[in-house]
C-alpha positions in Angstrom: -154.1 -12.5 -23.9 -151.6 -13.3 -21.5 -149.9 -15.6 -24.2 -150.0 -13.2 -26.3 -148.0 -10.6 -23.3 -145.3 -13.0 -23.2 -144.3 -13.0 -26.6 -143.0 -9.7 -26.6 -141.1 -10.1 -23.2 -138.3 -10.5 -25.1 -138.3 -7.0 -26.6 -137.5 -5.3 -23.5 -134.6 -3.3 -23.2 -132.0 -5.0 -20.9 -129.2 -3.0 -19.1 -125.8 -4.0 -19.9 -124.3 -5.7 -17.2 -121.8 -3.3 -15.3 -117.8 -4.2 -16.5 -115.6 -5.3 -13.8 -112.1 -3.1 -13.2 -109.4 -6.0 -13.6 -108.3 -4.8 -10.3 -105.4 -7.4 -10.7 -104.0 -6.7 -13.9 -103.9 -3.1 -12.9 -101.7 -3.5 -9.8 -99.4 -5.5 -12.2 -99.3 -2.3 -14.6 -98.7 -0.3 -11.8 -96.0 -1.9 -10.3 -94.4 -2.4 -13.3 -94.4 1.5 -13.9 -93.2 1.9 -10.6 -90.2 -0.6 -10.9 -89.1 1.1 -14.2 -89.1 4.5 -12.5 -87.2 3.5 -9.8 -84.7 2.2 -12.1 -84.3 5.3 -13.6 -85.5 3.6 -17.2 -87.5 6.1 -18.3 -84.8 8.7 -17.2 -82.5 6.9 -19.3 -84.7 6.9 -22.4 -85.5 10.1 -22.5 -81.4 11.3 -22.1 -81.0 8.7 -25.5 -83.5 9.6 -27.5 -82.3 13.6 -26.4 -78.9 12.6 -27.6 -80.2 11.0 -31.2 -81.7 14.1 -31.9 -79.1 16.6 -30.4 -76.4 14.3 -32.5 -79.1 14.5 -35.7 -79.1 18.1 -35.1 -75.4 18.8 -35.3 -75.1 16.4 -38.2 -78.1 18.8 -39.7 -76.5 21.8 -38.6 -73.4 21.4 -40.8 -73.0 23.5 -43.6 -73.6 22.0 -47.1 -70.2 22.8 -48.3 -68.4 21.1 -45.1 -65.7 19.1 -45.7 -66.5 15.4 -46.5 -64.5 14.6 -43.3 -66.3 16.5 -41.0 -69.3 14.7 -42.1 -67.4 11.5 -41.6 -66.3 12.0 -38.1 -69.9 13.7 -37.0 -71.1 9.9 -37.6 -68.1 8.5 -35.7 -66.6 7.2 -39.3 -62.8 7.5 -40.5 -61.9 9.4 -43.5 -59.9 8.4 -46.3 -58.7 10.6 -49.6 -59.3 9.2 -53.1 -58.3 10.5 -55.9 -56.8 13.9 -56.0 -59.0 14.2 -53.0 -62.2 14.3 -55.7 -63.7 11.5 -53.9 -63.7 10.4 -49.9 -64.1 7.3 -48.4 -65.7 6.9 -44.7 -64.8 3.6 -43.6 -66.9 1.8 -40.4 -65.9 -1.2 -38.1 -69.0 -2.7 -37.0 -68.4 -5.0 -34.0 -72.5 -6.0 -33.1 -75.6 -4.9 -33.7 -75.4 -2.3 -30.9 -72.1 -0.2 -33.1 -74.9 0.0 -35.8 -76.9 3.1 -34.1 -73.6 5.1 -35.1 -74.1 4.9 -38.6 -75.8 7.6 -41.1 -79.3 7.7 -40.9 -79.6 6.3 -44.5 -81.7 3.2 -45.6 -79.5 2.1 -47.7 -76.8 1.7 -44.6 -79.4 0.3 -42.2 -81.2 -2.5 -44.5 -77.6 -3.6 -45.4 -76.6 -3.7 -41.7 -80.1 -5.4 -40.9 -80.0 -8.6 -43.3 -80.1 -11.5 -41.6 -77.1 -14.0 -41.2 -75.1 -10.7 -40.7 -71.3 -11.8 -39.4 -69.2 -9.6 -37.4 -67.1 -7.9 -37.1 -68.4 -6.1 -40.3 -66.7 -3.0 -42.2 -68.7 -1.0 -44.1 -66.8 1.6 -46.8 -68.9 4.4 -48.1 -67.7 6.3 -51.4 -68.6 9.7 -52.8 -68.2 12.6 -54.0 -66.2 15.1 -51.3 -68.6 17.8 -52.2 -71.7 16.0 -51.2 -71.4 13.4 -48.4 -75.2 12.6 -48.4 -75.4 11.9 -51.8 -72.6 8.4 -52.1 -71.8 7.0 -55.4 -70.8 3.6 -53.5 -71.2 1.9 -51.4 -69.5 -1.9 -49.4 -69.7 -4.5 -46.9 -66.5 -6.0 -45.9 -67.0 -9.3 -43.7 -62.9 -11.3 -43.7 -61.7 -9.2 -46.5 -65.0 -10.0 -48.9 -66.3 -7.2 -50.2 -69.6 -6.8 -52.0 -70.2 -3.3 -53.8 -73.1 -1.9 -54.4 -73.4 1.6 -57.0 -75.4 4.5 -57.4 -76.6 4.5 -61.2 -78.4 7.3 -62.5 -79.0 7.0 -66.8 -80.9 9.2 -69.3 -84.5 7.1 -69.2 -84.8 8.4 -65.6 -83.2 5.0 -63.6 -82.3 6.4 -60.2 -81.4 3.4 -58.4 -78.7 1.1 -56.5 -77.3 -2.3 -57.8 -75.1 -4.8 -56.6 -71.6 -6.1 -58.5 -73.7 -8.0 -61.2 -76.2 -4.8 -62.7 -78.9 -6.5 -60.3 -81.4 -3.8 -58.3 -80.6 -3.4 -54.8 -82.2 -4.4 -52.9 -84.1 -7.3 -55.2 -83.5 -11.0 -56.3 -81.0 -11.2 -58.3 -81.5 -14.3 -61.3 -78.9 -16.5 -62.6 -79.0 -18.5 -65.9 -80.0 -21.8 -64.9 -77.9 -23.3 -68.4 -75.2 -20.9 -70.2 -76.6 -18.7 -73.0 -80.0 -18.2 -71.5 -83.4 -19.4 -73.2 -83.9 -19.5 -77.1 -85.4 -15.9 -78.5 -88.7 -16.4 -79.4 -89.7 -13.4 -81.6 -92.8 -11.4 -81.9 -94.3 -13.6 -85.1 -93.7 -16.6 -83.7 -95.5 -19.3 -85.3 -97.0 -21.3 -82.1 -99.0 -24.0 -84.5 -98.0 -27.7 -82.7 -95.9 -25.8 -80.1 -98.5 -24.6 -77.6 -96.3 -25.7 -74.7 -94.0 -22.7 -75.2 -96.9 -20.6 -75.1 -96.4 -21.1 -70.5 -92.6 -22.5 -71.1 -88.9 -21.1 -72.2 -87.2 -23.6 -73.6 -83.0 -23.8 -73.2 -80.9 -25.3 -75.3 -77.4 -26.7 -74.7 -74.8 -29.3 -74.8 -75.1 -32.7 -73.8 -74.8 -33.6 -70.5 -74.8 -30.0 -69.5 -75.4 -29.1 -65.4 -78.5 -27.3 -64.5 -78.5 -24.6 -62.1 -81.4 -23.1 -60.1 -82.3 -18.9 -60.9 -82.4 -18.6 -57.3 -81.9 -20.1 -53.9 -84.6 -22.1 -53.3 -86.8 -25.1 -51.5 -87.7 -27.8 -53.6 -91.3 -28.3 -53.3 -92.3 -31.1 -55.6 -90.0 -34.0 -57.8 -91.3 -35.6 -60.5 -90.9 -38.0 -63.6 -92.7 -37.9 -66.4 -92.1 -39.1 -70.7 -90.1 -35.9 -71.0 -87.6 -36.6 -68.0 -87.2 -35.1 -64.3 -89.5 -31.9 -63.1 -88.9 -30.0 -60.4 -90.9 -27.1 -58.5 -89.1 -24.8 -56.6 -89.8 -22.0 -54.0 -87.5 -18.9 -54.0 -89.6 -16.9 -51.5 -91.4 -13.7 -51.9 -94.8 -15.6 -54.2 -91.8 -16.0 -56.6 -91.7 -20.1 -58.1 -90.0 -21.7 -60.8 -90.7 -25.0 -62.6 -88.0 -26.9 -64.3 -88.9 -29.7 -66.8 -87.1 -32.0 -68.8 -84.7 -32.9 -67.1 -82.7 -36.2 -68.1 -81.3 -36.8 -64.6 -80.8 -35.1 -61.1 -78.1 -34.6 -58.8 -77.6 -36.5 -55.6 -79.5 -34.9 -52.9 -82.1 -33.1 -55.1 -85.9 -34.0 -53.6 -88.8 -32.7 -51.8 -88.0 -29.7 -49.0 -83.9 -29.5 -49.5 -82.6 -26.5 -49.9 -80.5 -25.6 -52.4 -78.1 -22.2 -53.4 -77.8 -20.8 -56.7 -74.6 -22.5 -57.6 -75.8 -26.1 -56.3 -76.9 -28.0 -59.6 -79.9 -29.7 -59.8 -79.9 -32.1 -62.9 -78.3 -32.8 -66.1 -79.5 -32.6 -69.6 -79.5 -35.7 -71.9 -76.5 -36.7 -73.0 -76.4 -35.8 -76.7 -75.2 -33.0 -78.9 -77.6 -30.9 -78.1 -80.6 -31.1 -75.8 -82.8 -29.4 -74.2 -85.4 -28.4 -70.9 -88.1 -26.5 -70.5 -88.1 -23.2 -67.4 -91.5 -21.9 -66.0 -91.4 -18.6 -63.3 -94.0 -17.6 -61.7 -93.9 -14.3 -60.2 -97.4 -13.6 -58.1 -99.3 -16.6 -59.8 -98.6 -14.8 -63.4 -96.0 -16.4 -66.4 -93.2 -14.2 -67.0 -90.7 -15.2 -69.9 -87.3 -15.8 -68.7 -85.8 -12.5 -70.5 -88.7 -9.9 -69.2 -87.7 -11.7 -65.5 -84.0 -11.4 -65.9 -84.2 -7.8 -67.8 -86.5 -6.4 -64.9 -84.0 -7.4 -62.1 -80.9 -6.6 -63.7 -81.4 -3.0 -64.1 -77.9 -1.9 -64.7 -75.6 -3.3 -68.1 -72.2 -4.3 -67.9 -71.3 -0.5 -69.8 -72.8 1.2 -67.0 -70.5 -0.6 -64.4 -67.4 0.3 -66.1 -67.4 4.0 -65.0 -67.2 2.5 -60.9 -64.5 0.0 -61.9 -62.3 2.3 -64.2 -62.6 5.5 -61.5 -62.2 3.6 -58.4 -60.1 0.2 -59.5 -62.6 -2.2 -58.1 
């Protein structure tokens, strides 16, 4: 019986054993809290964070129909006049990161501020209406006299969004054709009988010898050579890839885990009077044809531009 007794010792409730006060870390916390006190940190943060909000406030405060540069100079900005006064312009001189927290309180101005490789000093230009200051119709970063613009287009189907010089969704990727003229159409009763490969594959066509560019900066992941010329796999970033085959020759430079830009080419096609390579993208593991890829990032035409370069003479 007793055998039978200790099988079941197990089964006994056991108290927890009591948990130890990390006496030792807890001085450290408390003489931390005590050093920033006596700094006056906490003092400091609280007269900041008061001012944010008392400078929100006033900014808040102002009447709708106040003058676009009273809105300017509540965010420390410096008004200009355009156009018979029916548009403004609040300019910014950013010297570092710390000039930023005088900015508008819009993403658009932070994320553009925030990108990384940002030089200073940077001037920022923002362009509306002078009857609505919160609502701009464009927008620019100036770093040595470059300046990249970025618009406000609203159209009938319902688009309400920003884009860069080149009609391209801001902020977004923003694909180049990798060969002048883009990839040949391939139309909704297309016979694929002995051409299964374009069923994963756009095919480009153009002249001989022509450079080939990649749709995006990019890290080369894999070279290879195969019957049908040079293939390369390359990483843009974001679970976005692209695969480009059939290449008759590369450029100097081109292999495994370089970096290349946009307008670094990365191979040549054969050398006769017309010829031809073969483009893969892969967005999230899934094919996309060239055209839905390049439609769905460039969001804005060339037509709908015209209106910000006609009114403003960019």
């Amino acid at each position: 019986m007793s055998s039978d007794f200790r099988e079941f010792r197990d089964f006994k409730p056991r108290h927890p054993p009591k948990k130890k006060i990390p006496i030792v870390r807890t001085l450290l916390v408390l003489v931390l809290l005590f050093l920033l006190y006596f700094n006056g940190l906490f003092h400091k943060a609280a007269i900041f964070i008061k001012s944010r909000e008392e400078k929100d406030s006033q900014v808040d405060a102002l009447a709708d129909d106040a003058s676009w540069s009273e809105f300017c100079k509540e965010y420390s900005g410096t008004s200009f006049p355009l156009k018979q006064d029916r548009f403004g312009q609040c300019s910014w001189v950013i010297s570092s990161e710390r000039d930023a927290d005088a900015l508008p309180p819009f993403p658009l101005v932070r994320y553009a501020v925030s990108l990384p490789g940002a030089k200073y000093p940077l001037k920022l230009h923002w362009i509306g209406k002078t009857s609505n200051f919160r609502q701009p119709i464009a927008f620019a970063i100036e770093v040595n006299d470059d300046r990249r613009w970025f618009f406000h287009i609203v159209k009938g189907d319902s688009l309400d969004a920003w884009v860069d010089e080149n009609g391209c969704r801001f902020p977004g990727v923003c694909p180049r054709n990798p060969l002048e003229g883009g990839a040949l159409p391939i139309a909704d009763d297309f016979d694929f009988a002995g051409r299964e490969g374009l069923l994963m594959k756009d095919l480009f066509m153009g002249i001989g010898e022509a450079p080939v560019y990649p749709v995006l900066p990019a890290r080369v992941m894999d070279v290879s050579k195969d019957s049908s010329g040079f293939s390369l796999l390359l990483d843009h970033g974001g679970n976005l890839f692209s695969r480009v085959s059939g290449l008759f020759s590369l450029f100097p430079g081109i292999e495994k885990n370089v970096r290349i830009a946009p307008y670094n080419p990365i191979g040549r096609l054969a050398s006769k009077d017309s010829s031809v390579f073969f483009l893969e993208i892969l967005r999230n593991g899934r094919f996309m044809r060239w055209d839905d890829f390049y439609l769905s990032c460039h969001v804005a035409t060339e037509d709908d531009l015209v209106f910000f370069r006609k009114d403003f003479g960019l």
